[in-house]
VEXDREN-2710 file (C-alpha; in Angstrom, 1 decimal):
% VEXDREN-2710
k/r/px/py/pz
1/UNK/-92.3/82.4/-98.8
2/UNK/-93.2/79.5/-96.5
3/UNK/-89.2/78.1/-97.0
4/UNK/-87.8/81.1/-95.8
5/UNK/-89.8/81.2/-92.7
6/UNK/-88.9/77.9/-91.9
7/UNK/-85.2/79.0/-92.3
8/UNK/-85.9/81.7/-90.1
9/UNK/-87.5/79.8/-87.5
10/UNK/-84.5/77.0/-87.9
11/UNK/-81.7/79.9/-87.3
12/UNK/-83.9/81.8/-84.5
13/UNK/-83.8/78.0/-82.1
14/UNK/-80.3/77.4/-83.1
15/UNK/-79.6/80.9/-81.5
16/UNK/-81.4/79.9/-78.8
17/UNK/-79.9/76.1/-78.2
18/UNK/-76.7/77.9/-78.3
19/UNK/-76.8/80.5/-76.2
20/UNK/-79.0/78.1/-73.5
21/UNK/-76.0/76.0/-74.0
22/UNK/-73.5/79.2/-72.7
23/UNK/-76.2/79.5/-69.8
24/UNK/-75.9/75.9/-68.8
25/UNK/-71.8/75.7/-69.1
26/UNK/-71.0/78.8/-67.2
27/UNK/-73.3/78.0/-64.9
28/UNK/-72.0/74.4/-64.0
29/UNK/-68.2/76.1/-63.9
30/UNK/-69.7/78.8/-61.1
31/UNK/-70.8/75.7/-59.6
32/UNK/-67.9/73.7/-60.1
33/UNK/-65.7/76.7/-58.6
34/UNK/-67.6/76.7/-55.9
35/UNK/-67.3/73.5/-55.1
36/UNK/-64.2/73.1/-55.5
37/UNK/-63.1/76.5/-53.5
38/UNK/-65.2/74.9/-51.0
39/UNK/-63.3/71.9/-50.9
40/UNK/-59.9/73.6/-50.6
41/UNK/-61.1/75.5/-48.0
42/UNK/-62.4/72.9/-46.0
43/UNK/-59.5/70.6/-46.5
44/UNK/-57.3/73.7/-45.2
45/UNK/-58.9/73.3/-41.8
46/UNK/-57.9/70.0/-41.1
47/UNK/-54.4/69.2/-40.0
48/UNK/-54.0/65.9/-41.8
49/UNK/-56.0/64.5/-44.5
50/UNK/-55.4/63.3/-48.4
51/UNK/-56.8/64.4/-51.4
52/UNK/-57.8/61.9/-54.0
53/UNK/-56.3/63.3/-57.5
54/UNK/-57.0/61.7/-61.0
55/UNK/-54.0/59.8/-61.0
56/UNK/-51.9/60.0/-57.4
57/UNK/-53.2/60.3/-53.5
58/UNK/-51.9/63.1/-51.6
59/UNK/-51.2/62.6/-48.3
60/UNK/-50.9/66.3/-46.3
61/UNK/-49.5/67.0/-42.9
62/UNK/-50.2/70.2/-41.6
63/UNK/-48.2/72.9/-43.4
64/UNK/-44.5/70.4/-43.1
65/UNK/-45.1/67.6/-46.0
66/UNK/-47.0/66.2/-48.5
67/UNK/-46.6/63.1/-49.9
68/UNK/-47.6/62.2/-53.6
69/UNK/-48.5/58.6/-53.7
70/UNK/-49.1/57.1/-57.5
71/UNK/-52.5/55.3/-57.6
72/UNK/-50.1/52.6/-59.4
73/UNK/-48.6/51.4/-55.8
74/UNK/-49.9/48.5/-53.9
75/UNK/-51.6/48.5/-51.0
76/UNK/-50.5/44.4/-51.0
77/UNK/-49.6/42.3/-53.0
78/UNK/-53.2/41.4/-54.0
79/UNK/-54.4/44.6/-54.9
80/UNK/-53.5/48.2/-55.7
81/UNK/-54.6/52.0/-54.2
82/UNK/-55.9/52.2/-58.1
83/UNK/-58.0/49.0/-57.6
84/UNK/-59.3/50.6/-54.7
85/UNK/-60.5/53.4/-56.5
86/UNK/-61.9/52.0/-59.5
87/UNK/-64.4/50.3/-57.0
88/UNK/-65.0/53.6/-55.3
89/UNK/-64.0/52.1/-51.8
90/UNK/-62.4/55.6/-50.2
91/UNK/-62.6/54.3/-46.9
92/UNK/-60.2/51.2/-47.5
93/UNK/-58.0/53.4/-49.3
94/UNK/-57.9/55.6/-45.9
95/UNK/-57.6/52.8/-43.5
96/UNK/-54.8/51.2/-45.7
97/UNK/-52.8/54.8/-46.0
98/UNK/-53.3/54.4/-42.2
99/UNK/-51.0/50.8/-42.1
100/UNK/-48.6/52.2/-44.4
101/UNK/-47.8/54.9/-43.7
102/UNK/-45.7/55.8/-40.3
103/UNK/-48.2/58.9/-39.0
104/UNK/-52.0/58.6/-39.5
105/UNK/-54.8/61.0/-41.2
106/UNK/-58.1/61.4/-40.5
107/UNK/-60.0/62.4/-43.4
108/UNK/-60.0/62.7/-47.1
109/UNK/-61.4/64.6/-50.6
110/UNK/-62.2/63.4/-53.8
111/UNK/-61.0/66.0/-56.3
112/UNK/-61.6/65.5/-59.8
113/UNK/-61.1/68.8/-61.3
114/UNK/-59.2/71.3/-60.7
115/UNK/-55.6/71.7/-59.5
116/UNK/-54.2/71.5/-55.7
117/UNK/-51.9/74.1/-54.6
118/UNK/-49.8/72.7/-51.4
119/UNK/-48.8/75.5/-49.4
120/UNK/-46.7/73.2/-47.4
121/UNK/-42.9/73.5/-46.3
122/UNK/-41.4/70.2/-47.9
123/UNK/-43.3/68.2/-51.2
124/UNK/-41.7/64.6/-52.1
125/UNK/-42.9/61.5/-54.1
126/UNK/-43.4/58.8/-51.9
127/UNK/-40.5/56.3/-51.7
128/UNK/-40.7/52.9/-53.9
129/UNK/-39.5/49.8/-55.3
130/UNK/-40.8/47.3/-57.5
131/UNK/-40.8/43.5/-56.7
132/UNK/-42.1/40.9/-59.4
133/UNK/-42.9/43.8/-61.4
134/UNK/-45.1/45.6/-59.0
135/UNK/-44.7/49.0/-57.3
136/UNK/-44.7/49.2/-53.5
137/UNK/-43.7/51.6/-50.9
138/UNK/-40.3/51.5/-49.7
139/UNK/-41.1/51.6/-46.2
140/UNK/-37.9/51.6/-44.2
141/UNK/-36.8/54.9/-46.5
142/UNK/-40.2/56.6/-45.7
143/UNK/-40.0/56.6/-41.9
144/UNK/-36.5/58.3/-42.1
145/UNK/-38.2/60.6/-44.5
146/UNK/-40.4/61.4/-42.1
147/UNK/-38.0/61.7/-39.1
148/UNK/-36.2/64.2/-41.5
149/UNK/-39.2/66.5/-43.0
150/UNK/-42.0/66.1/-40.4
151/UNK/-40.7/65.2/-37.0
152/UNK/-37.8/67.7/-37.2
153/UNK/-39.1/70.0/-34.5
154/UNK/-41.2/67.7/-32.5
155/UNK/-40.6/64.6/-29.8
156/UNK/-42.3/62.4/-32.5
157/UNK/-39.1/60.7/-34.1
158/UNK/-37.9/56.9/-32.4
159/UNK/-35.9/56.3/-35.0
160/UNK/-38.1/53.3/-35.1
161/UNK/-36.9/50.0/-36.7
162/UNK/-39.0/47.7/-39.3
163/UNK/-38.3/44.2/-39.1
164/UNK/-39.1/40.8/-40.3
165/UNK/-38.6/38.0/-37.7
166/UNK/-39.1/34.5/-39.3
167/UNK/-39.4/31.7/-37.0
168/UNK/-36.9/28.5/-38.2
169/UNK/-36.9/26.6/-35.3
170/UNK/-40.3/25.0/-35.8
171/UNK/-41.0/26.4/-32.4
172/UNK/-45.1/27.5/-32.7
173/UNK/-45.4/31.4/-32.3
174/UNK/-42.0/32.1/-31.8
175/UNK/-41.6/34.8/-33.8
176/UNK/-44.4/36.3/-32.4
177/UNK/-42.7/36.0/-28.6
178/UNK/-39.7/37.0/-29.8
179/UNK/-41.3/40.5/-31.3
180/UNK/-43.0/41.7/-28.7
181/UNK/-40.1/41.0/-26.5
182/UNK/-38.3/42.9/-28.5
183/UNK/-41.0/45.6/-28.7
184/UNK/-40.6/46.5/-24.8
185/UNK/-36.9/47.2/-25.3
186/UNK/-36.8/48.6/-29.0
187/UNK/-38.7/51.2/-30.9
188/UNK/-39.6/48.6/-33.5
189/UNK/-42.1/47.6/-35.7
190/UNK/-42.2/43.7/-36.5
191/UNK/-44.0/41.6/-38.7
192/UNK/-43.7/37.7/-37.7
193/UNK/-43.8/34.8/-40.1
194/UNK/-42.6/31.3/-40.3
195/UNK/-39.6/30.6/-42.5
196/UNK/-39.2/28.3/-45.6
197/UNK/-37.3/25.6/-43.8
198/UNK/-35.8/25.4/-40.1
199/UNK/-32.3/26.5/-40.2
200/UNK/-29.4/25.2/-37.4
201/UNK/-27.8/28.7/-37.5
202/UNK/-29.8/32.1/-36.9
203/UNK/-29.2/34.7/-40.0
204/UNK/-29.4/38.4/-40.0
205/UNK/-30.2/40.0/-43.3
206/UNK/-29.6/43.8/-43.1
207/UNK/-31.4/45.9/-45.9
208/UNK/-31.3/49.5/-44.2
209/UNK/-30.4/50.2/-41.0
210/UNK/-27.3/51.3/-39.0
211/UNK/-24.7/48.6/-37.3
212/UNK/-25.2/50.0/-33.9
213/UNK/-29.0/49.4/-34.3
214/UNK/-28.6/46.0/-35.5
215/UNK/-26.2/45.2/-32.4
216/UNK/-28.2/46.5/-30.3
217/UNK/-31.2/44.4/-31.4
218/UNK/-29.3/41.0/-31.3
219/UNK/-28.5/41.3/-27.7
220/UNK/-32.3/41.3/-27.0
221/UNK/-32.9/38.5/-28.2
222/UNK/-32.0/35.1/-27.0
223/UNK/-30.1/33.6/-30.3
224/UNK/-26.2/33.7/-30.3
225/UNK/-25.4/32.3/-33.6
226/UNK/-26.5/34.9/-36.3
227/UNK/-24.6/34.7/-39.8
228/UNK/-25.3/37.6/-41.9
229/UNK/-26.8/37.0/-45.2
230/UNK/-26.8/38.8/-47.9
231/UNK/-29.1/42.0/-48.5
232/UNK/-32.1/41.4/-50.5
233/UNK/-32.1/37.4/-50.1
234/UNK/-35.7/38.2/-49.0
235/UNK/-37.6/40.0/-50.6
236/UNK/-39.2/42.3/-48.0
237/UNK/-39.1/46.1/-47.4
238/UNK/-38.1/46.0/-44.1
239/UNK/-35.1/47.2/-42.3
240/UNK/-33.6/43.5/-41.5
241/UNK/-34.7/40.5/-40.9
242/UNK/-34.1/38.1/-38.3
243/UNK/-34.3/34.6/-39.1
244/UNK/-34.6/32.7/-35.7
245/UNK/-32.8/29.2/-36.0
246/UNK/-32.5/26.0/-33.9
247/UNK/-29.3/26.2/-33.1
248/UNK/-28.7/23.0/-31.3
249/UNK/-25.8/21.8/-33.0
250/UNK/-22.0/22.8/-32.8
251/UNK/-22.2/25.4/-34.9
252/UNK/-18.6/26.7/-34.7
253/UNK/-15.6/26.4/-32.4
254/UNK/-14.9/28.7/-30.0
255/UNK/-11.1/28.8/-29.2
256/UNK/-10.0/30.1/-25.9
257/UNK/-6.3/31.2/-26.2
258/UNK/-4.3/32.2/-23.0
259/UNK/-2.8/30.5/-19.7
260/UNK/-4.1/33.3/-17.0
261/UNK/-6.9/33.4/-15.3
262/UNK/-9.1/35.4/-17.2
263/UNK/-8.9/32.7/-19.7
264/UNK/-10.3/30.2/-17.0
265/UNK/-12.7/32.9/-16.1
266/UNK/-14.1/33.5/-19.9
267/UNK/-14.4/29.5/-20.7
268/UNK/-16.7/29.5/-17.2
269/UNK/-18.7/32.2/-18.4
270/UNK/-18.9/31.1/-21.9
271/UNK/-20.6/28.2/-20.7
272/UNK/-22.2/29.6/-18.6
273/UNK/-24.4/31.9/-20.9
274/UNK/-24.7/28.4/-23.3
275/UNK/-21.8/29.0/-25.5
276/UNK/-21.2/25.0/-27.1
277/UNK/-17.6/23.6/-29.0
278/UNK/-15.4/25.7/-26.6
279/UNK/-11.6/24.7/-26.9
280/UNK/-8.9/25.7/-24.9
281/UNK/-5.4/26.7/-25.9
282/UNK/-3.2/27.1/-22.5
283/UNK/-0.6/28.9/-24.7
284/UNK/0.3/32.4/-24.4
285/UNK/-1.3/34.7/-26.9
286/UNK/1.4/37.5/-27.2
287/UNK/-1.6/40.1/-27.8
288/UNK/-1.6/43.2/-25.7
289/UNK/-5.0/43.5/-25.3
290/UNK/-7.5/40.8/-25.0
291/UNK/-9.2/40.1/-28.4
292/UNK/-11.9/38.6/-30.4
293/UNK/-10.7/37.3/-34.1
294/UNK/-14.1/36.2/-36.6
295/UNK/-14.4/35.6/-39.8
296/UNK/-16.4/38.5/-41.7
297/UNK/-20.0/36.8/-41.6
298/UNK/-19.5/36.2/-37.8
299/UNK/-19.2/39.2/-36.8
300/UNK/-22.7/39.5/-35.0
301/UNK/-21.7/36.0/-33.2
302/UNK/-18.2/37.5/-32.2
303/UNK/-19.9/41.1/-31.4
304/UNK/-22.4/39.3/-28.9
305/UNK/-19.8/37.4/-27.3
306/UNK/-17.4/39.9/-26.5
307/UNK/-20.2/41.6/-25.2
308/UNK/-20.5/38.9/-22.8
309/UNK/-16.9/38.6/-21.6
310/UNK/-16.2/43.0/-21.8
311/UNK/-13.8/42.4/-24.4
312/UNK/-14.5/45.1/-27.2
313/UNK/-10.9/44.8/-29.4
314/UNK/-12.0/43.1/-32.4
315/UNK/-10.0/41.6/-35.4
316/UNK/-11.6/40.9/-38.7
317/UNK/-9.7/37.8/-40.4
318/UNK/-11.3/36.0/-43.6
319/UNK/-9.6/32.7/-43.5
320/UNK/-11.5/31.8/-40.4
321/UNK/-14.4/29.7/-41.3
322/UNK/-16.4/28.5/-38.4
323/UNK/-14.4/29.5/-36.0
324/UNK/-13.5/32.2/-33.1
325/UNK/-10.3/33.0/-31.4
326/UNK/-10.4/34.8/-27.8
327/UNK/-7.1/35.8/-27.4
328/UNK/-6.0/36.9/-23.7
329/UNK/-2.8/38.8/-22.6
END
């Protein structure tokens, strides 16, 4: 008799675990609703903020764009968003959104449960590429990404450039002048460094960006002897980079063709502007026009200098090595 009491009793406080246990559950997802519906809503009043997921960052702007940024990219190369996170630092993974990325936000939520809906016009992963085997944001591809998706109907967009400029003239804080010189005339953002060795000629290394942009940029700047190099000789995720060299040396000849005047005139200004290894050639030309003849890597050299002299006919020829002809009529 005193067995099947006990049973009883067993049976009556398993009910009772159980259906405390169906109390305490719906009760923390009435909470947990809450608080996330909360959270929705009060993310939905703010025009730009990111939500902190279980595995990516979203970055929102207003109703235009979000962004969906893997906890897997680096902030640096010493450490990653997901890094950040493990340590529970939210406000360095805000402030380093903030150098990344090319328009700032203001706030942030941690969700952990739950799904986001983004009632926003455009959604798109965040731009990458991996260097030594880790994952960083392609920068130069997520500006024009924004100038596209965000900036589309606003007077936000400058088209700005990103840049390297690496000082290899073993001038002190060159690169630095050189930037923000260049940062009154262009919209550009720079980053200024010292090159691996000092270099005679100047280099141009174009990763992204548009020939008139890079034309543009190399007649603000002092240098007259940039060689192009090829793409991805540096690893960076900028748009180019200019490598700023001595060049103190005769770099290449310079061969001024014609037996008018404007030949005379064109050595005079050559020099003039501190053009070196200019040669003369009093023959006639038999060219219509006055023009420029470079070899292919040259062509920023050549472009500059027929800036300099008005002459914008330009012939591409790839046995010249070291050398320019300006041919006059």
């Amino acid at each position: 008799m005193k067995k099947g009491k006990s049973l009883k009793t067993n049976v009556n406080k398993g009910l009772k675990a159980f259906f405390l246990g169906l109390i305490i559950i719906g009760f923390l997802g009435v909470i947990l609703t809450y608080n996330l519906k909360t959270s929705n809503e009060n993310l939905e009043k703010l025009d730009r903020y990111a939500v902190i997921g279980k595995e990516n960052i979203f970055v929102i702007y207003e109703n235009k764009l979000a962004i969906r940024i893997p906890q897997e990219i680096q902030v640096d190369k010493n450490i990653s968003f997901q890094e950040l996170l493990e340590k529970k630092n939210y406000e360095e993974v805000l402030n380093s959104l903030n150098r990344l990325l090319p328009e700032k936000i203001n706030s942030y939520k941690v969700v952990k449960y739950g799904e986001m809906h983004l009632d926003v016009k455009n959604a798109k992963n965040i731009p990458e590429t991996v260097i030594d085997e880790k994952r960083y944001i392609l920068t130069s591809s997520m500006h024009s990404m924004f100038d596209s998706l965000y900036r589309e109907n606003s007077n936000r967009g400058t088209g700005e450039l990103i840049i390297d400029i690496l000082n290899a003239n073993g001038r002190a804080g060159y690169a630095k002048i050189t930037g923000e010189k260049l940062k009154k005339k262009l919209p550009i953002t720079y980053t200024a460094a010292n090159y691996e060795k000092n270099s005679d000629y100047s280099l141009l290394i174009i990763n992204e960006a548009e020939k008139s942009k890079m034309e543009e940029l190399i007649m603000q700047v002092d240098e007259k002897y940039f060689k192009i190099a090829d793409a991805g000789s540096i690893p960076t995720l900028a748009n180019a980079v200019l490598v700023l060299g001595k060049e103190q040396a005769n770099l290449l000849d310079i061969y001024v063709i014609g037996n008018d005047s404007s030949a005379s005139d064109a050595v005079s200004q050559l020099k003039n502007h501190g053009y070196k290894n200019i040669k003369t050639d009093k023959k006639k030309s038999n060219v219509e026009v006055s023009v420029i003849q470079y070899h292919p890597d040259d062509y920023y050299i050549a472009y500059k200098i027929g800036k300099k002299l008005n002459i914008n006919n330009m012939i591409e020829k790839n046995d010249l090595r070291n050398k320019i002809n300006i041919l006059f009529n």
